[in-house]
C-alpha positions, 0 to 999 in steps of 0.5 A: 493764523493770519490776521485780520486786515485793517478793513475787518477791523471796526471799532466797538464802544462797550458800557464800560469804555463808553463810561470811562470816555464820559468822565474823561470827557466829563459828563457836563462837557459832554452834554454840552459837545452833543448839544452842538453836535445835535444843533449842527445837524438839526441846522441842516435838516432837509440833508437827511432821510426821515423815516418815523422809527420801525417799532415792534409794540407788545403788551408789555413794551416796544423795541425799534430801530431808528434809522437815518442818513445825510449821503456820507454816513448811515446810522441806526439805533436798535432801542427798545422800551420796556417799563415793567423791567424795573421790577425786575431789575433791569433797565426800561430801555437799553439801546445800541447803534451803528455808524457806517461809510455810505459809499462802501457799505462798511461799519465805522462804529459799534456802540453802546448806546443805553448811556449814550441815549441818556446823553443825547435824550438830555442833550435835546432836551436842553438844545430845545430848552435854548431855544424855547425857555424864557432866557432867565430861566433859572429853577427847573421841575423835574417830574419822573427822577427815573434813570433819565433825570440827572441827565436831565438836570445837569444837561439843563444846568450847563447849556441854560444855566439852571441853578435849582432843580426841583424834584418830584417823583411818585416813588420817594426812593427815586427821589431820594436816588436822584437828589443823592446823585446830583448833592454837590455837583453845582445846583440847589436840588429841592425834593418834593411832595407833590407836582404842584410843588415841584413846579412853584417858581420854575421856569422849565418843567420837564416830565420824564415818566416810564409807564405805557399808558395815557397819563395826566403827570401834569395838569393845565392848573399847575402851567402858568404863563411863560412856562416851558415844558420839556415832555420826554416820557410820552414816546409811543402809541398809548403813552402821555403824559400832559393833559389835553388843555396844556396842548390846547393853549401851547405853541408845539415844538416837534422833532418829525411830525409824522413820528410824533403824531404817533407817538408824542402828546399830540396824538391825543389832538387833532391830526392837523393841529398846527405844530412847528419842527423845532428844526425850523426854529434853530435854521432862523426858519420860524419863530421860536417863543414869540412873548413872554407869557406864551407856554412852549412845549417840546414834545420830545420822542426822539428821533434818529437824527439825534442818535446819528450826531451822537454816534459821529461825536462819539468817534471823532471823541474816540481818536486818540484814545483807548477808549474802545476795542477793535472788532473783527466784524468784516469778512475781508478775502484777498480776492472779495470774489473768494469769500468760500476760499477765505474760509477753506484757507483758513483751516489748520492755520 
């Protein structure tokens, strides 16, 4: 049988290989490669096309596809959201991506991308973090210790320097879970019984929760001055996570307004009220944090700029490796005119 030509031929991530290139790589050092590659792009913003994510809602959760391109490449990201998987078994969001050639059309990268998502997600996080957080920051809260919380921590501990974690979760097992996870890997983790403990002395708080609902995790006593908060649960219509009056005394960072209006924090205020691209801030086009007692707030839901710096990272990370499998996903006949004749020829070979 003839074989494919190097054309047909792209290159696929699976769980397993994507896994082995992160603890080759290593899982800190990862974060902090994705950090700069997001930034990178972050810093050239206006080159992209922006669209909010094309969501499918049911009752019972979302599925999406993120798309985006600078001119050169185009990249997607199939995700969906499903909160009630967890009592099956399954994961709450799994996800993958696509990288292509603007100029011809074709695929460069298939991946995986329920890992990579929580990689890049906690990248972000920590890339907002750099730029919002009091530069002492030392002790994070982390509410929600589901499948997102030690990428949280760890991408937290090596582009700002956290030294301390404090956990809380409604269900003690994630906890139990998330501490396991993160016992010797460089931060004192402190498992809590409520919120409020959890974010005595911390400089960051970041929520991170699964449920679709409008949900108050935090609530305006527990935020004291010069506090930044990550807030990475709230991610569609219906889902949040911070009570009104934390929004009403914070200065708002975003990723894409019209996106996040829909489906971050701010969709409980005004349509107008006053956010800053995160973007702007990073470029030397707006202020950042402007005093010390000032609360920041990233209203993280992800956008798909972030996924398309994290497909072109992973496969300048795949040369030279064998961290991937070769596809034969391209119809590529000699004459591109005789598609019907590729397949005739093909008969008995």
């Amino acid at each position: 049988m003839t074989l494919p030509s190097r054309q047909a031929l792209v290159p696929f991530v699976s769980v397993e290989n994507m896994m082995r290139l992160v603890l080759h790589v290593g899982i800190e050092q990862m974060m902090v490669e994705l950090t700069h590659a997001i930034e990178a792009d972050f810093r050239r913003w206006p080159a992209f096309d922006k669209t909010p994510r094309v969501a499918s809602h049911s009752d019972i959760g979302v599925i999406e596809l993120m798309p985006t391109s600078d001119g050169q490449h185009y990249g997607f990201k199939y995700v969906n959201g499903h909160p009630g998987n967890m009592r099956q078994g399954l994961q709450t969001v799994t996800a993958f991506g696509v990288l292509a050639d603007v100029a011809t059309g074709y695929p460069l990268l298939l991946s995986e991308m329920t890992i990579l998502t929580a990689l890049r997600t906690a990248a972000t996080s920590a890339m907002a973090a750099k730029w919002l957080a009091p530069r002492d920051a030392r002790v994070m809260a982390m509410i929600g210790n589901g499948a997102q919380a030690e990428f949280q921590a760890l991408a937290m501990k090596a582009v700002c320097g956290i030294e301390e974690v404090r956990l809380y979760d409604i269900d003690p097992a994630a906890t139990r879970k998330c501490a396991a996870n993160l016992a010797g890997r460089g931060l004192r983790v402190v498992s809590c019984d409520t919120a409020e403990q959890a974010v005595l002395g911390a400089q960051i708080i970041t929520t991170c929760t699964a449920d679709k609902q409008y949900a108050t995790i935090l609530t305006d006593n527990l935020v004291g001055g010069g506090v930044h908060i990550n807030a990475v649960g709230g991610d569609c219509p219906g889902k949040t996570e911070l009570h009104r009056d934390i929004l009403l005394r914070a200065g708002i960072f975003v990723e894409y307004p019209p996106q996040t209006r829909i489906e971050g924090e701010i969709q409980a205020l005004d349509p107008d009220h006053p956010v800053t691209e995160l973007w702007q801030v990073i470029a030397g086009e707006a202020p950042g944090r402007t005093d010390a007692g000032q609360v920041t707030l990233f209203d993280s839901v992800g956008f798909a700029i972030e996924d398309f710096s994290a497909l072109r990272h992973i496969l300048k990370r795949l040369e030279g490796t064998e961290f991937f499998l070769e596809l034969d996903m391209i119809a590529d006949p000699d004459d591109p005119r005789d598609l019907f004749g590729m397949i005739i020829r093909s008969e008995g070979q």
